[in-house]
FITIPA-392644 format. One record per residue (C-alpha): residue in one letter; x, y, z. Coordinates in steps of 0.1 Angstrom, whole numbers, plus 5000, padded with zeros to 4 digits. Layout:
aXYZ...
END
This chain:
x325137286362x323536946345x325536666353x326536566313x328036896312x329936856344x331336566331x332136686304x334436966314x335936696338x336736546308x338336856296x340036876327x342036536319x343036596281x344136916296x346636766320x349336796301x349437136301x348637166333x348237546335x345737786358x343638046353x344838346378x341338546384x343338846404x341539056428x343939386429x342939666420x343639526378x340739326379x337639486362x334839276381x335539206416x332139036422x331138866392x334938706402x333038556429x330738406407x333038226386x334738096415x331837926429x330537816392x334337626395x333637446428x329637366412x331737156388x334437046408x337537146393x340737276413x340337636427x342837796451x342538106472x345838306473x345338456509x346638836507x348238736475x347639006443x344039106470x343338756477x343238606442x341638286428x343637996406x341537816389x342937476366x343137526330x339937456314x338837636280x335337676290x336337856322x338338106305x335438166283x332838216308x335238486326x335338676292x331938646294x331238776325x334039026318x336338886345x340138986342x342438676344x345938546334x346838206320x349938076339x351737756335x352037526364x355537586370x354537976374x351837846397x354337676419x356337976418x353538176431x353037886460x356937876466x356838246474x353638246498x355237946518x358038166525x357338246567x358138626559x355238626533x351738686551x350238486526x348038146526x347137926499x343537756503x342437496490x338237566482x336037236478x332737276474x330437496464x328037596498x324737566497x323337896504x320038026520x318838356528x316738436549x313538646540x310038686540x307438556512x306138786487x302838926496x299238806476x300139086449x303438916440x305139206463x307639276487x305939216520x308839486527x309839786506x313439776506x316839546491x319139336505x322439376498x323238976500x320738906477x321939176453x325439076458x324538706451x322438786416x325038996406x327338746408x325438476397x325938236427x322638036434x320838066463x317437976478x314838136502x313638046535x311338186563x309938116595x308037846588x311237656571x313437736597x311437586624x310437296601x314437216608x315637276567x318337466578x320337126578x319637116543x322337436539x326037536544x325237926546x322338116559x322038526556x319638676576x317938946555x317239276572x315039176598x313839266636x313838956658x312239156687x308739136669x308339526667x308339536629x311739766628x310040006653x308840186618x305240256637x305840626640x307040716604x305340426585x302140296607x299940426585x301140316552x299739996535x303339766531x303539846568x299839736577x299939446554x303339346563x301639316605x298539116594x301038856574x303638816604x300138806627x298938506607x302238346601x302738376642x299038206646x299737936622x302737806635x301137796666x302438126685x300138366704x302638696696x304938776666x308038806691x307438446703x307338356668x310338546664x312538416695x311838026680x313138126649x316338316666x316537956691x316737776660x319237936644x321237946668x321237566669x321837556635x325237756645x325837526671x326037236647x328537346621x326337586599x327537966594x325138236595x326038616584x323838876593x323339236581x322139586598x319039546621x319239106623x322539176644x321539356672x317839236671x319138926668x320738916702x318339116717x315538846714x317638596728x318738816759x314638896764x313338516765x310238506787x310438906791x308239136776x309939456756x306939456729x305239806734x301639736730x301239916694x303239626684x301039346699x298039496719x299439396753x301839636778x305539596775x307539536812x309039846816x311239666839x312439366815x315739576804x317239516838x316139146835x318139076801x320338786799x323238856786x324638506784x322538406758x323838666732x326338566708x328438896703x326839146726x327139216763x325439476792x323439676766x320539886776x317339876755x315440146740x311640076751x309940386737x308240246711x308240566690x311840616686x314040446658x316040226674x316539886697x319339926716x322340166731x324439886706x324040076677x326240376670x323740576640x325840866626x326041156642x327641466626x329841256606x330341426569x329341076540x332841146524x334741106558x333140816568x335140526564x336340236586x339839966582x339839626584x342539486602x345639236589x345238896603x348138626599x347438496569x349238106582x347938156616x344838276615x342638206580x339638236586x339738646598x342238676570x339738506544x336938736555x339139026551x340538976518x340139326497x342039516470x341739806500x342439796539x339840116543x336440096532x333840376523x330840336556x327040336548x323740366573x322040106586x319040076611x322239936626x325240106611x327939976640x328639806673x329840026704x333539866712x332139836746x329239606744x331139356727x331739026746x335839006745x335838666727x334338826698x336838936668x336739206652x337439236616x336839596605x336639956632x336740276632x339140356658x338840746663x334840706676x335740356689x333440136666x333239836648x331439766617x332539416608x332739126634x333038756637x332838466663x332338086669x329737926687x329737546688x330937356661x329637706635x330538026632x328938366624x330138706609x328139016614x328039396591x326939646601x324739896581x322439826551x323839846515x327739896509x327240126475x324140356492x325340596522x321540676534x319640366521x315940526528x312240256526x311240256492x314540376476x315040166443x317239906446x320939956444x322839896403x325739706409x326439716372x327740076386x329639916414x331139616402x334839706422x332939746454x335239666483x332139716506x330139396487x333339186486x333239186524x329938966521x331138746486x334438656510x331438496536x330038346509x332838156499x334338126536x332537786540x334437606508x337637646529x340137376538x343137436550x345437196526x348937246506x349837136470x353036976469x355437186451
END
């Protein structure tokens, strides 16, 4: 937003005062655009004017101060809202204080500068790699700003520069996804090698999985210092898995022309990982898949498929109850290189938000590491069960209540939290 428009609606802001009234954006199952709600919240903090989130109040709605050109940009966008006067606003804040209420008023403060994660386009102007991201879908959709990094950014230390980072669908292992045997012979997959092959060599690496490691090292720091990192499908697992495998060799050598150590998967340390623990690897470098972590579907009918997010306190503990916030407590599941996380192998100081209880599952997990945190989802598009390689991208015009996508807006604004009361 350009600053002489900023100021301006600040100015709005104060011949408004005397009103002193809120825009309610609800997030039940009334409102018409759950995501684009999103957007206008964030477009608030951009410009610095008073926005509340109403913790498990109406699905977690916003309130927003009075300003003209806010209500017109939700018509706009086609967001449902309500004008309330402050007194009804303090109502609504008298009646989550109560300590039978599991409710929370949040106070959100800035917008977060958000990054994701992903590779450059190739010389042809495309997709090094022939499939969406459901982040950066959710985020145009929405119209919240973001910008792109890469390998080379990340260890040029511009993380600092950001609040937020998403890690697109990625394989930190340096085995390209393990696509070899269905896709080794296509061109996006030979072109995509050659790229990550002179990226590696560039930034001074002799191997791809070196290259990736640093990256994975890096990010963690940037964890470790305050930042908060989501990650979808494959850049969970793979994630961890580089970091267990430092100094090892898991690479099969169709991957990077040397032999693997077929030994390395009783070598793995675990206390490097951030949210997995005592997994086995999957070494055969023709099969579809990293780790015994993942839990792919397995005679599971689409339409049963579904997993519940839990109820946190919403007083006690905000944070799990921010990311959680929905107009549902069940959610529809989708596929994923990594579609969920074996109850097992999780480390037990890892929470998790969202299971499926009957096969003993998550699909939604959290955790802190340092002064950061990071939240973790698994599968690959919320709105597309069986998300295939070179499927067209997924129309959220057509999905626009998604509970799935809220999950990941919720991380999105998780970082413009603070925990502070209006007095009543």
């Amino acid at each position: 937003m350009p600053y002489l428009l900023r100021i301006l609606l600040l100015l709005l802001l104060s011949t408004t005062g005397l009103q002193a009234s809120y825009l309610l954006v609800h997030m039940d199952e009334t409102q018409k655009e759950h995501l684009k709600a999103y957007g206008i919240t964030y477009w608030t903090l951009e410009n610095e004017v008073e926005t509340w989130w109403l913790l498990n109040y109406r699905g977690g709605s916003f309130a927003i101060s009075y300003i003209s050109d806010i209500e017109k940009e939700c018509k706009t966008r086609g967001v449902s809202y309500s004008v309330i006067s402050d007194g009804e606003f303090n109502s609504i804040l008298a009646q989550i204080n109560q300590p039978d209420q599991n409710q929370e008023a949040i106070q959100l403060n800035k917008a977060p500068k958000i990054a994701v994660y992903t590779p450059d386009m190739n010389a042809r102007g495309e997709k090094i790699q022939p499939w969406d991201d459901a982040v950066t879908l959710a985020l145009t959709y929405a119209e919240i700003p973001y910008e792109t990094v890469y390998d080379r950014e990340v260890l040029g230390d511009e993380l600092a520069q950001y609040d937020w980072l998403h890690l697109h669908h990625e394989d930190f292992t340096g085995q390209y996804g393990k696509f070899y045997r269905s896709f080794g012979t296509q061109a996006w997959y030979r072109d995509n090698q050659k790229a990550m092959e002179a990226l590696a060599t560039e930034l001074g690496f002799a191997k791809v999985s070196q290259l990736k490691l640093a990256v994975a090292k890096k990010i963690k720091e940037y964890v470790g210092g305050g930042g908060f990192m989501f990650a979808m499908c494959s850049a969970t697992d793979s994630y961890d898995i580089a970091l267990a495998a430092e100094g090892l060799d898991i690479v099969a050598g169709i991957y990077d022309g040397d032999d693997q150590d077929m030994s390395a998967a009783k070598k793995l340390d675990y206390s490097q990982t951030l949210a997995f623990k005592e997994f086995d690897l999957v070494q055969d470098p023709m099969v579809y898949e990293f780790s015994n972590i993942d839990r792919p579907r397995s005679g599971i009918p689409a339409e049963q498929d579904y997993f519940t997010l839990f109820d946190f306190s919403a007083k006690w503990d905000p944070v799990p109850t921010m990311l959680t916030q929905n107009h549902t407590r069940t959610v529809k599941g989708f596929m994923g290189q990594t579609t969920a996380f074996k109850r097992k192998l999780i480390k037990s100081d890892v929470l998790i938000l969202g299971e499926t209880k009957a096969i003993d599952e998550a699909r939604y997990i959290h955790g802190q590491y340092g002064y950061g945190t990071w939240t973790w989802y698994g599968g690959h598009d919320p709105e597309d069960y069986r998300h295939y390689v070179q499927d067209p991208d997924t129309d959220l015009t057509l999905h626009p209540q998604s509970p799935g996508y809220r999950l990941i807006l919720n991380n999105v604004l998780f970082p413009a939290a603070k925990k502070k009361k209006r007095k009543t």
